[in-house]
MIDREN-301894 format. One record per residue (C-alpha): x, y, z. Coordinates in Angstrom, 1 decimal, always signed. Example, Ala and Ser with C-alpha at 12.3 -4.5 7.8 and 13.67 -1.06 7.14 Angstrom:
+12.3/-4.5/+7.8
+13.7/-1.1/+7.1
***
This chain:
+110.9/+116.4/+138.0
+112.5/+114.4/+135.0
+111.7/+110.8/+137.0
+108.0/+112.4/+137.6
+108.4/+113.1/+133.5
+109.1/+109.4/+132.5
+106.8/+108.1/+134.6
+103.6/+110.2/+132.6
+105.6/+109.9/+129.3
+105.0/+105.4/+129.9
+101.4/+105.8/+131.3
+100.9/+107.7/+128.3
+102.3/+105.1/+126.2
+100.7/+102.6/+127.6
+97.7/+103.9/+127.6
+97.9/+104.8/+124.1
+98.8/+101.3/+123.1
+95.4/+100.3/+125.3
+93.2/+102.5/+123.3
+95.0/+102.0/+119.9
+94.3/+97.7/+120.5
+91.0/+98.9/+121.9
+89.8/+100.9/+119.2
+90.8/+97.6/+116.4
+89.4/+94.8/+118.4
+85.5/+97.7/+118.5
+85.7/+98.3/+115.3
+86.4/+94.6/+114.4
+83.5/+93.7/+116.8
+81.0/+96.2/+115.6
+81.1/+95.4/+111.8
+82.0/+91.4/+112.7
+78.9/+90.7/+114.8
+76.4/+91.1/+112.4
+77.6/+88.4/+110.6
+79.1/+86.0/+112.8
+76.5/+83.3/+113.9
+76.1/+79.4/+114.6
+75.3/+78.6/+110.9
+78.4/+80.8/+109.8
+80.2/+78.5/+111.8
+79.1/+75.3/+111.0
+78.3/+75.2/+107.0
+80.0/+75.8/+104.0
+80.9/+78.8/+101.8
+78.5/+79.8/+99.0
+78.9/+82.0/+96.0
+83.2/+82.6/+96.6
+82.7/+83.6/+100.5
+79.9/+85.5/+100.2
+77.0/+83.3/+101.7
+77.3/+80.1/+103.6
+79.4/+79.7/+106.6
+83.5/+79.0/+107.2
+83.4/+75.4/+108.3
+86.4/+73.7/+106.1
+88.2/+77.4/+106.4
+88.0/+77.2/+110.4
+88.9/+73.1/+109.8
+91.8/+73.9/+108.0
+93.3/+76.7/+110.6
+92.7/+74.2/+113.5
+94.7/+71.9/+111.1
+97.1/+73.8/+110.2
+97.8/+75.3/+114.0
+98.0/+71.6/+115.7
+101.0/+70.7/+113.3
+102.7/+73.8/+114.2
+102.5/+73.1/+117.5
+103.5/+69.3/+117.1
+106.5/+70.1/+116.1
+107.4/+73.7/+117.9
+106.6/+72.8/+121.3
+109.3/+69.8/+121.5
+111.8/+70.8/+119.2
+111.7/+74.9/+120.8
+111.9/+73.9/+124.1
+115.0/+70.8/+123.4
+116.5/+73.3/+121.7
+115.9/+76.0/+124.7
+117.4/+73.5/+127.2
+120.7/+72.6/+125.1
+121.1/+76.4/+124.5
+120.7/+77.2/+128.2
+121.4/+73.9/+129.9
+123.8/+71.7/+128.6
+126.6/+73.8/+126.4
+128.7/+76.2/+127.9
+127.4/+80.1/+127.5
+130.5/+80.4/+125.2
+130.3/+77.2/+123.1
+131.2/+78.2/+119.5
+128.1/+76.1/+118.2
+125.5/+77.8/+121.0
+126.7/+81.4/+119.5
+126.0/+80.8/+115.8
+122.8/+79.1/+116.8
+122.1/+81.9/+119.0
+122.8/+84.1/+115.5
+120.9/+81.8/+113.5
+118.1/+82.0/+115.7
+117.7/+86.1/+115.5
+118.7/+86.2/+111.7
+115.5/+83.7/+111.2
+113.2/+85.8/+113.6
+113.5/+88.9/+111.2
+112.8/+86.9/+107.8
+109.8/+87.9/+105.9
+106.9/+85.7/+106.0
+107.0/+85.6/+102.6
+110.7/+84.5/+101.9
+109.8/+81.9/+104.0
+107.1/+81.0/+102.4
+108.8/+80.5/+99.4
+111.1/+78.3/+101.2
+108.4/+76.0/+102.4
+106.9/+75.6/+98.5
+110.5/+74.7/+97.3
+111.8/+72.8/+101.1
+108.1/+70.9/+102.0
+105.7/+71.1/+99.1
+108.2/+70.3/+96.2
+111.3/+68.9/+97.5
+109.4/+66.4/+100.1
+107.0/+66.0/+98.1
+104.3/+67.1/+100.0
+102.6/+69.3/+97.7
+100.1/+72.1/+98.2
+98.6/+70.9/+101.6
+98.2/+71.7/+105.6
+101.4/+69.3/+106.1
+103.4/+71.7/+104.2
+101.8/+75.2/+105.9
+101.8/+73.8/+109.4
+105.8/+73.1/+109.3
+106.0/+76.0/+107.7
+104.4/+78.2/+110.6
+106.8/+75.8/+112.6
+109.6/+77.3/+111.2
+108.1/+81.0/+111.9
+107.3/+80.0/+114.9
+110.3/+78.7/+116.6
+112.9/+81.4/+116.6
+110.5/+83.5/+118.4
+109.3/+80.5/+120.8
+113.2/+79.4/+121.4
+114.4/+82.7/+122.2
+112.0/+83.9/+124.9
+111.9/+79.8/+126.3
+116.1/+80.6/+126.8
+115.8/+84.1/+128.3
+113.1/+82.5/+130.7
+115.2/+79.3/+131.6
+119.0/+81.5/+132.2
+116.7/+84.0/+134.0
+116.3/+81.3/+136.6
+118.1/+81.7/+140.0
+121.2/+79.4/+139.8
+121.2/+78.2/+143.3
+118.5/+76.0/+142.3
+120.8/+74.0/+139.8
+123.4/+73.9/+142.7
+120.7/+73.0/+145.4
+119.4/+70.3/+143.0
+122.7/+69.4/+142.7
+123.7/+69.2/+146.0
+120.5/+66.4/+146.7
+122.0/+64.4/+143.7
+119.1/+65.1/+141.5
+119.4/+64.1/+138.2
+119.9/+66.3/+135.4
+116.3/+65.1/+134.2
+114.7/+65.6/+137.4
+115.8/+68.8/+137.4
+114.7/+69.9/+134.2
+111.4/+68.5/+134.4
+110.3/+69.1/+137.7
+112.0/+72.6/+138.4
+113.3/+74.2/+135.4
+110.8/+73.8/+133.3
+107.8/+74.5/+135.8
+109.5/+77.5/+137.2
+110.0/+78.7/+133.5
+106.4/+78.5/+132.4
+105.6/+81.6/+132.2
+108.2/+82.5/+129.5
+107.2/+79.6/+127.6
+103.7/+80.6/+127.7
+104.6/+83.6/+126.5
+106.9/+82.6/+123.9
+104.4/+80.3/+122.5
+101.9/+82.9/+122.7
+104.2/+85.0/+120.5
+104.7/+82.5/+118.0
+101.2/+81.4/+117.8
+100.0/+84.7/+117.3
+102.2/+85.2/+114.4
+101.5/+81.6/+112.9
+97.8/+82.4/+113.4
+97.7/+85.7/+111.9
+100.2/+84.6/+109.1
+98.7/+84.5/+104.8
+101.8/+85.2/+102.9
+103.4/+81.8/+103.4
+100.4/+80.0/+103.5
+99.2/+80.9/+100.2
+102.7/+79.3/+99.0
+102.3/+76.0/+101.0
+98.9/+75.2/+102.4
+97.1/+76.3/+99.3
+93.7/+78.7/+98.2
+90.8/+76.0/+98.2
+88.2/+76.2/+100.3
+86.7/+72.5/+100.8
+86.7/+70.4/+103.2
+90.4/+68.7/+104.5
+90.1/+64.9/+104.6
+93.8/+64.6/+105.8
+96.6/+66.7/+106.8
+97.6/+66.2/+102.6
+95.2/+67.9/+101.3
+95.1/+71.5/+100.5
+93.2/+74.2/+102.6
+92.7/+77.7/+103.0
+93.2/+79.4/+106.4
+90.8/+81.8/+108.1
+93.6/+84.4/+107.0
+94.2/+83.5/+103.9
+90.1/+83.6/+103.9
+90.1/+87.2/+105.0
+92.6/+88.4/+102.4
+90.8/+86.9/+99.7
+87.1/+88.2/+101.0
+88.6/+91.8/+100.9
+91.2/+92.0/+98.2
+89.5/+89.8/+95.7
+85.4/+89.0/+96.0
+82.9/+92.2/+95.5
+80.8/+92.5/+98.4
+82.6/+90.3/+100.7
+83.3/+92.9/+103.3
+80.4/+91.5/+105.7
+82.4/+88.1/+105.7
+85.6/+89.4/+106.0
+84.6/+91.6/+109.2
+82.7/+88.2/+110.6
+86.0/+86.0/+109.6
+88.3/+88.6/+111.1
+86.6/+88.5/+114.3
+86.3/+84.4/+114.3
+90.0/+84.5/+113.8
+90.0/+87.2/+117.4
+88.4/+84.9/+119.1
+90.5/+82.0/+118.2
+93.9/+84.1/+119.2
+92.2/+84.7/+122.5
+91.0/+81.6/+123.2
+94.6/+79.9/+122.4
+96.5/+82.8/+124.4
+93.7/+81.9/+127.5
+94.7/+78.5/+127.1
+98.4/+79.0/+127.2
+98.0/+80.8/+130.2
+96.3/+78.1/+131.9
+97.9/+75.5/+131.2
+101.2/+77.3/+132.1
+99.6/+78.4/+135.5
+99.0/+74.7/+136.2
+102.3/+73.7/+135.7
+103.8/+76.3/+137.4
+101.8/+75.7/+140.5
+101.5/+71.6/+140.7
+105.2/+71.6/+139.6
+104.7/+69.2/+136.7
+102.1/+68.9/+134.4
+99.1/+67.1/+136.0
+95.8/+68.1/+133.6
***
């Protein structure tokens, strides 16, 4: 009876969970459609948001999201393989990063915002731009991204490193073409994770990428993100709403069509054992 219990309480919960994402991605779509079309797309605000289109906004978050990944995708998973692969599961250093790494998940978006205005924007000297918000999102995004890459990579079945070993594979060969394919799925998911958060993120970006809403002729200049874009339609321009709803549901899109993309591309590797696009 009690086993027959928990098994209705988590259909429940899950089903719950279903409806509740269900209900925000209808609601989004509903009041988002009327809006969204090829010329919102493709031309330029008018009038604070309220006419034109979100080209330079949508610019600026592809922007912005490429850097992040540049330097999150290497640097998470080096730092996953050291953690997992080449210190000792007790190594003094591995711990604290290990600590480091799960104090820095649970940091507000906007201390570390803050951080990337005084760290990238005023001590570098990049200033107000899509430099400073990409490697700021970079630093979001890699606790998240290193953690689940390391829980995917120890998860692995050890008699692979000993069979690998056994054939006199190199440490390399065995990274690349087993580890690393065999772990693809938690490092889809992990970047998934991170990117969602990154994607979704306004706090910090307001501190380091900047408010404008013109066109980016480098990855110096200053631009404003399709959330920072949404947040401004609703909080701060009368009669915004319909661009907002139409933003919000660009932005949707975007997260699905990345989290698709990860999943491929992780799929691939997995199967063909490297990466072979």
């Amino acid at each position: 009876m009690s086993e027959r219990l928990f098994e209705m309480i988590i259909w429940f919960v899950a089903a719950l969970s279903f409806v509740l994402i269900g209900t925000l991605i209808f609601d989004i779509g509903r009041l988002g459609t009327s809006g969204l079309s090829f010329d919102f797309l493709t031309q330029l605000p008018v009038n604070s948001g309220r006419a034109g289109g979100i080209l330079p906004i949508l610019t600026s978050t592809l922007i912005v999201l490429c850097i992040t990944l540049t330097f999150t995708v290497p640097l998470g998973i080096a730092c996953s393989l050291w953690l997992s692969e080449f210190v000792e599961r007790k190594n003094a250093a591995a711990q604290l990063a290990k600590i480091g790494l799960d104090a820095l998940a649970g940091v507000p978006s906007i201390v570390m915002g803050l951080f990337g205005h005084v760290f990238f924007s005023q001590f570098l000297g990049f200033g107000f731009s899509l430099l400073s918000g990409g490697l700021t999102l970079s630093c979001m995004a890699l606790p998240i991204f290193i953690k689940t890459t390391v829980e995917g990579l120890t998860a692995l079945d050890s008699d692979w490193r000993r069979q690998a070993a056994a054939l006199g594979l190199s440490k390399t060969t065995l990274v690349w073409n087993v580890l690393l394919p065999a772990s693809s799925p938690a490092i889809a998911a992990g970047l998934i994770l991170a990117l969602g958060r990154a994607t979704a993120e306004s706090a910090a970006l307001i501190f380091t990428s900047g408010y404008v809403d013109r066109m980016p002729e480098s990855v110096f200049d200053s631009g404003r993100v399709l959330s920072v874009h949404i947040y401004d339609l609703a909080m701060n321009v009368t009669g915004g709403d319909k661009a907002a709803y139409a933003t919000a549901l660009t932005l949707t899109a975007l997260i699905l069509l990345i989290n698709v993309f990860v999943i491929w591309v992780s799929e691939k590797w997995l199967k063909g054992g490297a990466l072979n696009l």
